[in-house]
N, C-alpha and C positions, 0 to 999 in steps of 0.2 A: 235311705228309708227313714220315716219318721213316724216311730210307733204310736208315740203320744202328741197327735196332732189335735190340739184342743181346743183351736178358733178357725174358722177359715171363713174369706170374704169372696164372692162373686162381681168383680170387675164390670159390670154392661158397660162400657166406656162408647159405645157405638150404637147406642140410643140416644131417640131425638134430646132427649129429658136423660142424660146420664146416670147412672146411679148403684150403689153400689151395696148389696143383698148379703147382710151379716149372718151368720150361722151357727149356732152357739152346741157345743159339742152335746151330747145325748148323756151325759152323765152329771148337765145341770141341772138336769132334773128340770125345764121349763117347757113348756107349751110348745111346737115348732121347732123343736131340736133337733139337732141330726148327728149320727154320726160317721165318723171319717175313713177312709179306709185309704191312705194312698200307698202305691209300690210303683218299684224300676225295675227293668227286669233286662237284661243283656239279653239280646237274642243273637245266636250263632249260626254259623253252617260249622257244617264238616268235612274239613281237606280230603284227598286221597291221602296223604299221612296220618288220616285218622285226629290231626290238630285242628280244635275248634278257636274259629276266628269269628270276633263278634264283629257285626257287622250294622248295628241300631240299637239304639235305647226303646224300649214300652214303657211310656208315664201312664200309669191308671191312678184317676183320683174315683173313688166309689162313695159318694153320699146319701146317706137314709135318712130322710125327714118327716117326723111321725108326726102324724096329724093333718088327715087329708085336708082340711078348709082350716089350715095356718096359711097367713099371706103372703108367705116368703114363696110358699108351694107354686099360689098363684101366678107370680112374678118369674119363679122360675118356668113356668108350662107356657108364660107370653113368650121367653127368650128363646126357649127349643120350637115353637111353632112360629116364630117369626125367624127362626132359623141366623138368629143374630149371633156373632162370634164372641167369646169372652174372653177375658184374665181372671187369675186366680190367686188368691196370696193366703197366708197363714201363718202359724207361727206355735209352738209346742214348747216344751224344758227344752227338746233335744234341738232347736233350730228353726230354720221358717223356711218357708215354701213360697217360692214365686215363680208361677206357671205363664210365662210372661207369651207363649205362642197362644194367637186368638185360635179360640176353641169352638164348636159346636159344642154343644150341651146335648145327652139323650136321655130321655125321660119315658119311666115304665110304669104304667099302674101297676099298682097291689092291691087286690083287691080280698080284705083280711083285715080278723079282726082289730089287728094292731095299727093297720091305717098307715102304713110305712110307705113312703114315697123313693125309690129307687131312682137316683140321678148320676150320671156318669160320665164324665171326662177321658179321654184318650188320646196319646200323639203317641207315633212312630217315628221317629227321627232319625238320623245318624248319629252316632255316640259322639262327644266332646263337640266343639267351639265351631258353628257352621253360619254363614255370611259373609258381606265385606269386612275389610279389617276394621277399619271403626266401629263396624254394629257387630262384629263377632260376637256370638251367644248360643249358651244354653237355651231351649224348648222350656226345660222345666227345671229349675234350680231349689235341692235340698240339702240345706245343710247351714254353717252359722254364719258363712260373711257374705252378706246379700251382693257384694260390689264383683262377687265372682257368677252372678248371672251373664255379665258380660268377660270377654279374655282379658281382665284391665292389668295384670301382668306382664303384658308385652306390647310393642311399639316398633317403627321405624324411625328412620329419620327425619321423617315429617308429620309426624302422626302419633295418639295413645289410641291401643285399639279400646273402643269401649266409650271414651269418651265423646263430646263436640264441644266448640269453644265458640266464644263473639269472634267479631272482627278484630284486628289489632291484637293479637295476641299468637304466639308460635307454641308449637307441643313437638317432643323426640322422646325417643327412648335408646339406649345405648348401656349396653355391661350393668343391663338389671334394673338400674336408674331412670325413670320418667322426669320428664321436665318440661315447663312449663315458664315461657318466658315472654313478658310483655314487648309489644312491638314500637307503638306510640304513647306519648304521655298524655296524660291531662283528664283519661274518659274512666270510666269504670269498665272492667272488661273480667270474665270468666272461662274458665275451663271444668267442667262438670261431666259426671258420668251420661249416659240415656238412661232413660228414663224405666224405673225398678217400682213394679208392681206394689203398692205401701199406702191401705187406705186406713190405717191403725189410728185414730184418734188418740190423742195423749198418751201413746205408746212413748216410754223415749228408748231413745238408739245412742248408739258408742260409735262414735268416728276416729280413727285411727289410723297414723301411718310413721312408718319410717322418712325423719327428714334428714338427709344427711348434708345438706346448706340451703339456703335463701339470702336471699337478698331484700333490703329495702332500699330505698334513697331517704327516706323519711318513716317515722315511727308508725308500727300498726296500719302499714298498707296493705300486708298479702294477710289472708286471710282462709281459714276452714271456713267453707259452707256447705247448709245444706238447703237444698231448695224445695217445697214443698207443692206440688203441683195438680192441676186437676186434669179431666178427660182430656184437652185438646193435648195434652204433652207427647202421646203416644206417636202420632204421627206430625208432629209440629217441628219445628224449629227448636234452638237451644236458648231461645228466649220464651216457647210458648207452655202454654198455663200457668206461670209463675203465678201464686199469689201471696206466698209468703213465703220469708230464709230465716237462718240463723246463721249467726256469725261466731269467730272466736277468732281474735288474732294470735297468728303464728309467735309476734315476740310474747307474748303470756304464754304463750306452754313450751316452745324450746329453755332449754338451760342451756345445753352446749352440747350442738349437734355435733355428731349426728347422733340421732337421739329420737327414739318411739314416743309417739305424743298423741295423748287422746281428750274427748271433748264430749262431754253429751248435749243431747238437744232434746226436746218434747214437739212430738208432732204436732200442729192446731187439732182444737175441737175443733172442726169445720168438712162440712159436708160434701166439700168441692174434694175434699182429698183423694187423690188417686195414686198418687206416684210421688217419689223421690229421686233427687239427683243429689249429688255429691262431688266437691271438688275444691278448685281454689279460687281464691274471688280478691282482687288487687281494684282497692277501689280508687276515686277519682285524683288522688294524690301521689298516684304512681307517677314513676319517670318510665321509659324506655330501657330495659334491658333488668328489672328489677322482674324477681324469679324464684321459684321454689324447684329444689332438687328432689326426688322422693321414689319409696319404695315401697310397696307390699301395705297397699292401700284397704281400711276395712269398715266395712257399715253394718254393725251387730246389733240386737236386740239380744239385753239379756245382762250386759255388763261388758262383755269380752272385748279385751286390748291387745290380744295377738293376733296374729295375721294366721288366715287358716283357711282350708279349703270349704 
């Protein structure tokens, strides 16, 4: 739960004209503001041994936006009668929120003198990590390291669940360890998270993880990225929306792994913003077999360089 949920953004990522509906908390005191109310709530049965076993998560996000003829109000009464699905993101002291399952919106008149516009979010789900192992995910992710909307904690041996990579490039996971190891030389090639609800303009974020070795063949090949991406990202490819990255080379922030390394970045101003990925990016100066070993990966807003749930 996140008491002091103090920005939250409405995702339409599935309009003709993409676009994304800011909402400024009810206690900035501005025109058109609203506020937030989100909760989780374990729902159980009850065994014949009287032991209750939960059996689904309830995400309720509850928004008030006072001010019947604000244009956000608008915008949202097009969404819920065009019956258009959305994402949700946010961010508070305590964490951020990314409701990354497309949502129907429902929308209630109030009719009073206060002009409150009642809007409502809900999923039901199954508790913990549900889909393919690559795209294993949370419904609705609250709390500090955004990069655990997906399971990116766990892998096989051909695979990081959570992640997708280019061609020419290998991913395993084994005794805790993800890896990521280049196949052919000579091309730029990545491996990044899917794509994490993040339409925060000059928000910056903290990138962090445990490296416990890499490899280059040549200096400042592998690389921290973070990729910043607009609407087609959601259901695209692991090349699509890119429109902007940031980089940091791996040899500038190890000393001597293995060793926890972190990196900030500032989102673009830019309008296209949707989403973020996250990973490793070995640019065109790689050889074959050049590689980053790593653990307990994290994408925080706020400052934070541990690893957390």
């Amino acid at each position: 739960m996140l008491p002091l949920l103090s920005n939250v953004a409405i995702l339409d990522y599935s309009n003709t004209t993409p676009t994304v509906i800011f909402l400024d908390n009810i206690m900035e005191g501005v025109d058109g503001a609203a506020a937030f109310g989100f909760t989780q709530e374990l729902r159980s049965i009850q065994q014949d041994d009287n032991q209750q076993r939960g059996y689904a998560t309830a995400y309720s996000l509850d928004i008030r936006v006072v001010k019947a003829d604000d244009t956000n109000v608008a915008i949202l009464k097009d969404i819920v009668e065009s019956q258009r699905k959305v994402q949700i993101a946010g961010y508070s002291p305590d964490g951020v929120l990314a409701w990354t399952e497309p949502t129907q919106l429902v929308f209630s008149e109030q009719i009073d003198v206060l002009q409150v516009n009642p809007i409502q979010a809900t999923v039901l789900a199954p508790s913990g990590y549900s889909g393919g192992d690559d795209e294993a995910r949370v419904p609705v992710f609250a709390g500090e390291n955004l990069l655990r909307v997906y399971d990116v904690s766990t892998g096989n041996a051909s695979s990081l669940h959570g992640f997708y990579e280019t061609a020419s490039i290998t991913t395993s996971q084994a005794g805790g360890y993800m890896n990521v190891v280049t196949a052919t030389g000579g091309i730029s090639v990545w491996s990044v998270t899917r794509p994490i609800p993040f339409p925060w303009r000059n928000k910056t974020v903290t990138v962090s993880a445990l490296i416990a070795n890499y490899f280059n063949d040549q200096t400042d090949v592998a690389k921290v990225i973070v990729q910043w991406r607009n609407a087609d990202a959601w259901q695209g490819s692991v090349v699509s929306g890119v429109f902007e990255s940031n980089t940091a080379n791996i040899d500038d922030l190890v000393t001597s792994a293995p060793e926890r390394v972190s990196t900030e970045f500032t989102a673009p101003d830019d309008a296209e913003l949707f989403y973020a990925t996250c990973g490793f990016l070995f640019n065109s100066l790689q050889l074959a077999g050049d590689h980053v070993n790593f653990a307990e990966p994290a994408l925080t807003v706020g400052g934070q360089t541990g690893y957390s749930i």
